[in-house]
N, C-alpha and C positions, 0 to 999 in steps of 0.2 A: 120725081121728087117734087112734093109739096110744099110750102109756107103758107102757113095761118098766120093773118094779122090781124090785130084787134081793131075794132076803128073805135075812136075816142072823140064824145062830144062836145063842146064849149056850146055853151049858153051867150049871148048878144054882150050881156053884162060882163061876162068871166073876160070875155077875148078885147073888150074896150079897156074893161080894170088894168089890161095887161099893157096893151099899144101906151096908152095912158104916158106922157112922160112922168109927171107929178101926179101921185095919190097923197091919200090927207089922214093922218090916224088923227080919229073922234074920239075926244072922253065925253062920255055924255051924264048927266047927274042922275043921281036914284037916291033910293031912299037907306041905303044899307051901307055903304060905306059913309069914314068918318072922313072929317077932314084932317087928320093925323095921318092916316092911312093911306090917304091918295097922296099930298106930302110926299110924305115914304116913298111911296111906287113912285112919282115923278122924280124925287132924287137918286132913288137908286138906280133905275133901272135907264129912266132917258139924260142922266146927269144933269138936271138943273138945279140951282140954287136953291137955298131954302125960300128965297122972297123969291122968286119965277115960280115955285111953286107952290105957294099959298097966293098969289096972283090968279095963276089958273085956276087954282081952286075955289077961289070966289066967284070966276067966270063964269065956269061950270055950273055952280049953286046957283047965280043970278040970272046969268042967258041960257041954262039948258045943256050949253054944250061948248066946246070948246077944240080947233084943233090944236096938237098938241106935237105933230110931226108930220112932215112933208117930205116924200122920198119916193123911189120905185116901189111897184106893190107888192114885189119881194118882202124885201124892207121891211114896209108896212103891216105888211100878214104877219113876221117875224115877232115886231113890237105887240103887235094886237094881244098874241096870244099869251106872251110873258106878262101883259097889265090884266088879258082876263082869267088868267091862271093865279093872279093872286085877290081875283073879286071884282075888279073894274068893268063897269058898260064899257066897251070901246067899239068902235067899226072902223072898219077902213072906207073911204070916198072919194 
């Protein structure tokens, strides 16, 4: 009797993202979203105030970028995907 197992790679980057205690969810600014809209996405989805998140959203617009969440990269990958599911730059770092 046999077993095949598959071998599975990480990359330098994936396996540090992970050891990592604190990762950092990025909103970065573009040209396509409003500032209503990210607003929006900041208070629904990471529950901040309306004034936290027209704060960040000036950040954004003026510095380029802004983190917006600090947590494992579980977490992080999780929020990523819900802000750029509805349009947002976001990265995780």
């Amino acid at each position: 009797m046999s077993v095949q197992t598959e071998e599975e790679t990480f990359t330098l980057e994936e396996i540090l993202a992970v050891v990592k205690t604190s990762n950092r969810l990025v909103l970065w600014n573009d040209e396509t979203n409003t500032f209503d809209h990210v607003i929006h996405c900041l208070m629904k989805h990471l529950q901040y105030s309306e004034r936290q998140a027209e704060q960040i959203a000036w950040k954004v617009h003026n510095e380029g970028k802004c983190t917006v969440l600090e947590g494992s990269y579980t977490e992080m990958e999780i929020y990523r995907k819900i802000l750029k599911s509805e349009g947002l730059s976001v990265s995780v770092e």
